[in-house]
Backbone bond lengths (Angstrom), bond angles and torsions (degrees), N, CA, C in turn:
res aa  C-N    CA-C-N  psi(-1)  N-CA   C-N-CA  omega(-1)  CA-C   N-CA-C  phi
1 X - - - 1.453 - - 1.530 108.81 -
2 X 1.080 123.14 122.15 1.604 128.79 158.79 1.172 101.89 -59.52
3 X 2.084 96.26 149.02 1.157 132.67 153.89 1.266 113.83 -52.92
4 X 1.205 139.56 173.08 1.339 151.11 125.29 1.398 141.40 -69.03
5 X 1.780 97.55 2.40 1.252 105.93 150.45 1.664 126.20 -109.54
6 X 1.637 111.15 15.82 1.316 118.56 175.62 1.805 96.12 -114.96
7 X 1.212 113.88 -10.44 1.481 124.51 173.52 1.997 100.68 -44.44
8 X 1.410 84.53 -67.31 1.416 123.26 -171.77 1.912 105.84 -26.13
9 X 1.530 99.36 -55.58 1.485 121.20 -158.33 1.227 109.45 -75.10
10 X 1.315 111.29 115.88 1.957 106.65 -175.26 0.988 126.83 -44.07
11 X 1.667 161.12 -151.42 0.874 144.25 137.83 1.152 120.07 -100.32
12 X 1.448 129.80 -8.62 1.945 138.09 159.66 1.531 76.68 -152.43
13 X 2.211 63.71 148.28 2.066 94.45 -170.48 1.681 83.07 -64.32
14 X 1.304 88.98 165.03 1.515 128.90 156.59 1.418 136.63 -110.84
15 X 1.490 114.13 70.42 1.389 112.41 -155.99 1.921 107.33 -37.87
16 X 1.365 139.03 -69.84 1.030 171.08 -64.92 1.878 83.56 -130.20
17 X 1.155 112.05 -68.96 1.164 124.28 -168.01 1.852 102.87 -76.17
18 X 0.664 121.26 -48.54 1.928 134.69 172.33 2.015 106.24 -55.66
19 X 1.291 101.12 -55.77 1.273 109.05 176.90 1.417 115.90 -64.95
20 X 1.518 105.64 -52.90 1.578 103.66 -171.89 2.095 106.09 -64.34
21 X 1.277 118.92 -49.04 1.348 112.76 172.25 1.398 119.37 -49.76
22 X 1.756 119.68 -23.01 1.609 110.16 179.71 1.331 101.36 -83.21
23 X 1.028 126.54 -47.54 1.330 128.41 -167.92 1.951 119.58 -55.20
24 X 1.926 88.59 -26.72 1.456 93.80 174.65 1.496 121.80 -74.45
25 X 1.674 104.97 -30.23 0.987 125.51 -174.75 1.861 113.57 -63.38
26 X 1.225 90.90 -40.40 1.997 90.43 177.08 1.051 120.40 -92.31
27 X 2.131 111.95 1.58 1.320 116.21 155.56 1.631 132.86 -54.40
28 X 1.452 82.37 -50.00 1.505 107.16 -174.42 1.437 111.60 -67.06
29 X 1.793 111.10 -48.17 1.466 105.52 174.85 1.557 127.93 -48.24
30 X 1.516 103.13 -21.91 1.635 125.17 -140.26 1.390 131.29 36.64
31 X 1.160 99.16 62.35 1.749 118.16 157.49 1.662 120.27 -16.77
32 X 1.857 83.48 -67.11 1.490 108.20 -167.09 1.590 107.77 -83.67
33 X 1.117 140.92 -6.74 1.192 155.21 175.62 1.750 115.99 -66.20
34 X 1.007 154.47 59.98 1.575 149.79 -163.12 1.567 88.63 -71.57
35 X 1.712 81.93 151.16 1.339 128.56 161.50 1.105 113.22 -96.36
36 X 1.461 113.73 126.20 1.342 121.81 -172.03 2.028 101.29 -78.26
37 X 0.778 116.81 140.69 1.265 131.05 -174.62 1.365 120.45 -144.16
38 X 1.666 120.78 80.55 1.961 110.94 -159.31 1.543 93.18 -66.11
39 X 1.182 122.46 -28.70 1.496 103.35 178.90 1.393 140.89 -50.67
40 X 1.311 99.69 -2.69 1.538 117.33 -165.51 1.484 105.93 -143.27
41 X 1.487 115.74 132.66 1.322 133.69 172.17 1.608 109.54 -47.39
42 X 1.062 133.57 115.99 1.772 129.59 168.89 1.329 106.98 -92.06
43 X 1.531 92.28 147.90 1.227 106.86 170.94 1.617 111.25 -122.36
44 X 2.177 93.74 126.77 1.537 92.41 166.38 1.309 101.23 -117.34
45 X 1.496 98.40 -162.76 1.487 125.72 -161.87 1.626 88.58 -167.95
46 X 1.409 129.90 137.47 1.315 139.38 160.86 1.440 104.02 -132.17
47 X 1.406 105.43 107.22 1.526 118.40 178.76 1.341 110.45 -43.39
48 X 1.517 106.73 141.97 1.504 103.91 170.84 1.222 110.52 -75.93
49 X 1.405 135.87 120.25 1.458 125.87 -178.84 1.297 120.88 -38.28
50 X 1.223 132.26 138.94 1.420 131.49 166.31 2.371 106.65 -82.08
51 X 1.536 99.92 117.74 1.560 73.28 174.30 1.864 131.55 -75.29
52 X 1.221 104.55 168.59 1.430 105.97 -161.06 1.515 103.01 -69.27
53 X 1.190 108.82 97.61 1.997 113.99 -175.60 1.313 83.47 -105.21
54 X 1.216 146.12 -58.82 1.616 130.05 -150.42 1.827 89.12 149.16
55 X 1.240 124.12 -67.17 0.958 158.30 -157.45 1.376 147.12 -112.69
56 X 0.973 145.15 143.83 1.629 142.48 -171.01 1.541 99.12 -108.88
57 X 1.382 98.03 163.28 1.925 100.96 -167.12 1.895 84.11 -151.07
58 X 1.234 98.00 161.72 1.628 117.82 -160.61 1.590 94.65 -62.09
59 X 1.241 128.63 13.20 1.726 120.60 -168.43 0.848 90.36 -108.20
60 X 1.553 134.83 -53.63 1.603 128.84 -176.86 1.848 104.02 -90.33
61 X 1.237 126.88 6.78 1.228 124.13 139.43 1.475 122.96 -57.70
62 X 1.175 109.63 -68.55 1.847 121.02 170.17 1.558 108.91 -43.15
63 X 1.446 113.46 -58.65 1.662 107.92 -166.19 1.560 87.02 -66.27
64 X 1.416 129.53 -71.27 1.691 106.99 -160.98 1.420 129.79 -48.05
65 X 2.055 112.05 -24.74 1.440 94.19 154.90 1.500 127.64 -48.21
66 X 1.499 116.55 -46.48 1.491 102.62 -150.07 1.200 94.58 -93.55
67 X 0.974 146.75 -2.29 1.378 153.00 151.98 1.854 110.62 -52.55
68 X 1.402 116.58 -66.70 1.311 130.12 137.68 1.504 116.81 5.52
69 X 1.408 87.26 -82.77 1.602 99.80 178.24 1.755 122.76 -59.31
70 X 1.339 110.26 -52.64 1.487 107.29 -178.03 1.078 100.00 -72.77
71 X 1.901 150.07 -15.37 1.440 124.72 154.00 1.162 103.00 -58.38
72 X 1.199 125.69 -71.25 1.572 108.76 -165.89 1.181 148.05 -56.81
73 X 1.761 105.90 -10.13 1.259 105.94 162.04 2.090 114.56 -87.50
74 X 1.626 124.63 -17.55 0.790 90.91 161.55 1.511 135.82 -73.32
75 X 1.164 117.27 -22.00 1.309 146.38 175.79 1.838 115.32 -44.28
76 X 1.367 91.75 -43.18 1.338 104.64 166.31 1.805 131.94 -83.97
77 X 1.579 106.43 -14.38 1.218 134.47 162.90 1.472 97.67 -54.39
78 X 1.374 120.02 -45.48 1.856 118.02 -138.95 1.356 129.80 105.44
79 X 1.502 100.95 -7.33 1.404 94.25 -172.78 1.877 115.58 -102.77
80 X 1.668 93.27 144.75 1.788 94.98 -177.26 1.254 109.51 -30.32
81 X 1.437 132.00 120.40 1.611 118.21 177.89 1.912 104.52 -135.21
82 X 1.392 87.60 109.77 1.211 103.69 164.94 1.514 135.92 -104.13
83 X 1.507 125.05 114.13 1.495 139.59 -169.36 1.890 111.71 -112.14
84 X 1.381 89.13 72.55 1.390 126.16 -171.04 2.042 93.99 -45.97
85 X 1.311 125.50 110.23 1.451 111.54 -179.09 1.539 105.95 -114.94
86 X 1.348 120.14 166.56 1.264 124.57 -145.04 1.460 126.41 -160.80
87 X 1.301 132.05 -178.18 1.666 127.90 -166.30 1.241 102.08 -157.54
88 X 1.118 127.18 107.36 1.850 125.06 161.14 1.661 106.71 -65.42
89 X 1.436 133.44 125.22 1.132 147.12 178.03 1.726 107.01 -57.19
90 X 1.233 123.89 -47.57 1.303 125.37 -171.37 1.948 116.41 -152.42
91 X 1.084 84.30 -107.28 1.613 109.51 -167.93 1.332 126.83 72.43
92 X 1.194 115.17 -139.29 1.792 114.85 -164.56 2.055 95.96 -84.50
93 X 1.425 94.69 -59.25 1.305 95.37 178.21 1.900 130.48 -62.38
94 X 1.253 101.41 -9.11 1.556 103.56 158.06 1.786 115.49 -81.09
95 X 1.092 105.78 -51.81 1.437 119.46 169.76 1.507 116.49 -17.21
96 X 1.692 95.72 -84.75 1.586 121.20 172.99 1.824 93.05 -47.27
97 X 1.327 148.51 -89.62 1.298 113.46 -156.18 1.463 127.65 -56.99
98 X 1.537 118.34 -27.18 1.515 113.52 162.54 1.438 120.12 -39.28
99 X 1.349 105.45 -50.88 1.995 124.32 -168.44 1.747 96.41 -67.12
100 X 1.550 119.43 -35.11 1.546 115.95 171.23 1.173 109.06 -77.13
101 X 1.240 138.22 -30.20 1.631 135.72 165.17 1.923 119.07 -54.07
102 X 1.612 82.51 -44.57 1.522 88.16 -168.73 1.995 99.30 -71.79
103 X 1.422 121.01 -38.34 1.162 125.54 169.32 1.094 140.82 -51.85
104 X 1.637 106.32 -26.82 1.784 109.39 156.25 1.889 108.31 -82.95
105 X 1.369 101.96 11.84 1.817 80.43 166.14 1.629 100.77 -114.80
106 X 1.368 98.60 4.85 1.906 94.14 170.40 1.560 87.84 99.71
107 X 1.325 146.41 -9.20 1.021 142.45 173.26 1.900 125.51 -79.63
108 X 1.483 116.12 174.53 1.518 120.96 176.54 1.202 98.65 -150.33
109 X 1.513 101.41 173.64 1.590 99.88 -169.75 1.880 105.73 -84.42
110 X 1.385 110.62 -23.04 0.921 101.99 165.31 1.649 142.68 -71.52
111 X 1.532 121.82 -14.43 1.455 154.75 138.37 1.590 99.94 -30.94
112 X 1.458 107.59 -51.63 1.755 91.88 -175.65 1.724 107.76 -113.05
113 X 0.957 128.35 39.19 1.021 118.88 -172.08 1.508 147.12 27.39
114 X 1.315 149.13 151.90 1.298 155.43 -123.48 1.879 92.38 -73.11
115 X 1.207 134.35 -60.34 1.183 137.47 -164.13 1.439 106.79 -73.61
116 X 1.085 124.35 -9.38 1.538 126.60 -156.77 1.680 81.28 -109.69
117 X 1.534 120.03 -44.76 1.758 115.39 -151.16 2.395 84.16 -78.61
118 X 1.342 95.22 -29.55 1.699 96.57 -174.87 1.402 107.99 -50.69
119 X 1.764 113.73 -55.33 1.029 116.64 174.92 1.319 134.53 -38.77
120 X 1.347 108.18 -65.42 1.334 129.41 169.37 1.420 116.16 -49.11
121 X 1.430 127.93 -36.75 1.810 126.80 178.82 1.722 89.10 -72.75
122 X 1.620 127.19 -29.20 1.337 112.12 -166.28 1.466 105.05 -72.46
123 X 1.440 114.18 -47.94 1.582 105.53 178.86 1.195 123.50 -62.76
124 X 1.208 112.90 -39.92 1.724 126.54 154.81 1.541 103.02 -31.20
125 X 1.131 137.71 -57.17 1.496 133.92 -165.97 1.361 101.74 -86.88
126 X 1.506 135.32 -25.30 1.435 117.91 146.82 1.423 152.80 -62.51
127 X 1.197 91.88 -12.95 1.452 117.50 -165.90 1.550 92.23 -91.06
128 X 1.066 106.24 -48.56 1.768 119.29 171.22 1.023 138.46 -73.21
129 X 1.518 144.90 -60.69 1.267 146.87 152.34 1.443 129.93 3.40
130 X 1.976 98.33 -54.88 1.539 88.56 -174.90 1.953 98.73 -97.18
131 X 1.205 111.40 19.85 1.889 88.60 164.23 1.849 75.12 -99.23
132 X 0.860 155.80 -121.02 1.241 159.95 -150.21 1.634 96.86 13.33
133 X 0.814 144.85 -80.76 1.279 162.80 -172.63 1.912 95.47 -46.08
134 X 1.511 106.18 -80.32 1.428 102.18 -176.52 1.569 117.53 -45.85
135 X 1.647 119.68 -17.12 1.692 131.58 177.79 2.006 83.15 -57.62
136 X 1.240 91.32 -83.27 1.889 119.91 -147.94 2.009 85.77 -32.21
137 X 1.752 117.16 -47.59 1.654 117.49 -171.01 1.963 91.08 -57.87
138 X 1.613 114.83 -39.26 1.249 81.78 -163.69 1.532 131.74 -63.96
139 X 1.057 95.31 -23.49 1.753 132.61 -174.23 1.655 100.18 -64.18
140 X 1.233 126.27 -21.26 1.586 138.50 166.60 1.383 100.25 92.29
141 X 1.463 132.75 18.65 1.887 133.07 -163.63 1.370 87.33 -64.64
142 X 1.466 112.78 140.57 1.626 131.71 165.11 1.377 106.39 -74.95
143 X 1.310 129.19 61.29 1.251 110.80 174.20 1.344 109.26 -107.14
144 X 1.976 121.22 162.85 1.801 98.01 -169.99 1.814 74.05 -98.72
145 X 1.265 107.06 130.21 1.132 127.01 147.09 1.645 146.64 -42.62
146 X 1.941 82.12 -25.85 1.868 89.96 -164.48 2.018 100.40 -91.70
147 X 1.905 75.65 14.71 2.001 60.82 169.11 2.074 81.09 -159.37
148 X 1.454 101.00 73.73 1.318 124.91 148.20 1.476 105.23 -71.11
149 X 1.612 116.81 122.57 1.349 116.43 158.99 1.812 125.83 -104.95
150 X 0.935 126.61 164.50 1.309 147.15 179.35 1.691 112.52 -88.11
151 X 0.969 155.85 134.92 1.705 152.46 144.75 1.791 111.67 -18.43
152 X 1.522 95.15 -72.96 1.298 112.08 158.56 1.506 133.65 -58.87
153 X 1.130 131.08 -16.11 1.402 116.65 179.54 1.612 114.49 -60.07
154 X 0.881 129.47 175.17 1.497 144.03 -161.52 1.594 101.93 -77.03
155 X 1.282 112.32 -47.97 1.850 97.42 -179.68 1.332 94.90 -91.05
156 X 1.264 153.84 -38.84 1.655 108.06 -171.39 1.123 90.90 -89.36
157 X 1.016 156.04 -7.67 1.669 133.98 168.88 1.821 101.05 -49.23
158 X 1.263 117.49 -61.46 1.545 137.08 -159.32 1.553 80.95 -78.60
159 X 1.269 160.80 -79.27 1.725 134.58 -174.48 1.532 109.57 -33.88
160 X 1.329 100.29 -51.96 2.163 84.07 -160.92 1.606 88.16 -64.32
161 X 1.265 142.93 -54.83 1.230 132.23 -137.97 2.134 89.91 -67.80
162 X 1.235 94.05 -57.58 1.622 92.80 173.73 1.447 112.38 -43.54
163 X 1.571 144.36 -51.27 0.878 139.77 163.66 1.405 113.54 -31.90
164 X 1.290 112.50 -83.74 1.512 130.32 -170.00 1.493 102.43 -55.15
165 X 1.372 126.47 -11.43 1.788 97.31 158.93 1.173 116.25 -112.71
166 X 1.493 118.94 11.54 1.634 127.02 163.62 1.616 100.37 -78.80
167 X 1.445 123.79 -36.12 1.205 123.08 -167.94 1.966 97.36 -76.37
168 X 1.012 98.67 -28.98 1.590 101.84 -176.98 1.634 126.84 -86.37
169 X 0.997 105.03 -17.40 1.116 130.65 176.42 2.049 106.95 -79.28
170 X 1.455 100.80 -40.33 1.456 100.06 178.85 1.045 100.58 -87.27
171 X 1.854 144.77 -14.41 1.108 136.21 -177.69 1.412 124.17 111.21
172 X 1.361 97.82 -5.18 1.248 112.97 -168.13 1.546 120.31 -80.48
173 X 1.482 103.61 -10.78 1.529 98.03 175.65 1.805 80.19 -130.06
174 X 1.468 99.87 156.94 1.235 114.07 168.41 1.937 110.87 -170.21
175 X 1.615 91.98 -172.79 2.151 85.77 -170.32 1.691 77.78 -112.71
176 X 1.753 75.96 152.58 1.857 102.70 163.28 1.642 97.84 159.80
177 X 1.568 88.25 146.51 1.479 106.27 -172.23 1.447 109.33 -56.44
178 X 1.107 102.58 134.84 2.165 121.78 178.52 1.234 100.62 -152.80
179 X 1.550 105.58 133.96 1.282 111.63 146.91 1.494 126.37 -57.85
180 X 1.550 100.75 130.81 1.734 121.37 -174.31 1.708 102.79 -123.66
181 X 1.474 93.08 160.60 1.438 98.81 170.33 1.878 93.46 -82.86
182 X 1.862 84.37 145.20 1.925 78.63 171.06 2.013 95.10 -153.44
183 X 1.125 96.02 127.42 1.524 104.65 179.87 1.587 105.45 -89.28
184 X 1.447 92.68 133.30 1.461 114.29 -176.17 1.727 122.68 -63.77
185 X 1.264 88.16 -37.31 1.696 119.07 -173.94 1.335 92.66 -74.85
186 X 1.166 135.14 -70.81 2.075 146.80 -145.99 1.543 85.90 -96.35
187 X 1.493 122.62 -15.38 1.489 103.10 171.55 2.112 105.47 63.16
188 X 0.931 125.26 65.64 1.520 117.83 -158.56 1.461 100.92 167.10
189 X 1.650 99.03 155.93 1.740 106.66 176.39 1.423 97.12 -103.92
């Protein structure tokens, strides 16, 4: 006869249900949250945004493990560790699935013109963003969440532009003809 404390014990783990309660659990504590500490060197990491496709694919599976990993081992050092997480606004690969959306209604982006195709990548990036985000929690990434950024939001918009005229200013970026990749189809490098 069983106990009632072997009652309890499933009979095969259940990743899904086991995982999702730990993960809530070091939400709530705030794990992923650092304490600023000037006494001590911090360590970040600012995710490379994943762009808004719908979805995550085993490439930004792989990079957020090892990313994953080197937070958590500084983290486990002691040191402030921040895993800065994030959203690419668009690019080539948001584009192309809008233009396949717009193509099962018999449509192109050129059919609706420039403000209409803007629109549409914007709801597209709403509609998307937060499964992108809920993927990276399933995956268990230590990132603090309560300061998830956007491409577009107002401070990293205002860093790169500050960047890019410190970089210009030293000379370091400038124009002149180079060969680029440029797609014929998306019309774009």
């Amino acid at each position: 006869m069983a106990s009632q404390d072997t009652q309890d014990i499933p009979s095969a783990y259940e990743p899904a249900s086991v995982e999702r309660r730990l993960y809530q659990r070091w939400m709530d504590a705030g794990y992923f949250t650092p304490e600023i500490d000037p006494s001590k060197k911090p360590f970040v990491v600012i995710q490379p945004p994943p762009n808004v496709t719908g979805e995550l694919h085993l490439g930004h599976a792989q990079r957020s493990t090892v990313e994953d990993a080197l937070t958590r081992w500084h983290r486990m050092r002691g040191e402030p560790t921040l895993w800065l997480p994030g959203l690419d606004h668009a690019g080539i690969a948001t584009q192309v699935v809008v233009e396949r959306e717009l193509a099962s209604e018999g449509l192109t982006r050129q059919d609706i013109g420039r403000e209409m195709f803007l629109e549409r990548v914007w709801d597209w990036v709403g509609r998307s963003r937060g499964r992108i985000s809920e993927q990276h929690r399933r995956l268990g990434v230590s990132c603090d969440w309560s300061r998830e950024t956007f491409t577009l939001d107002p401070g990293p918009s205002r860093a790169v532009r500050h960047t890019f005229v410190n970089l210009y200013r030293k000379g370091l970026i400038y124009q002149g003809e180079r060969i680029t990749n440029w797609c014929p189809r998306c019309a774009t490098a």
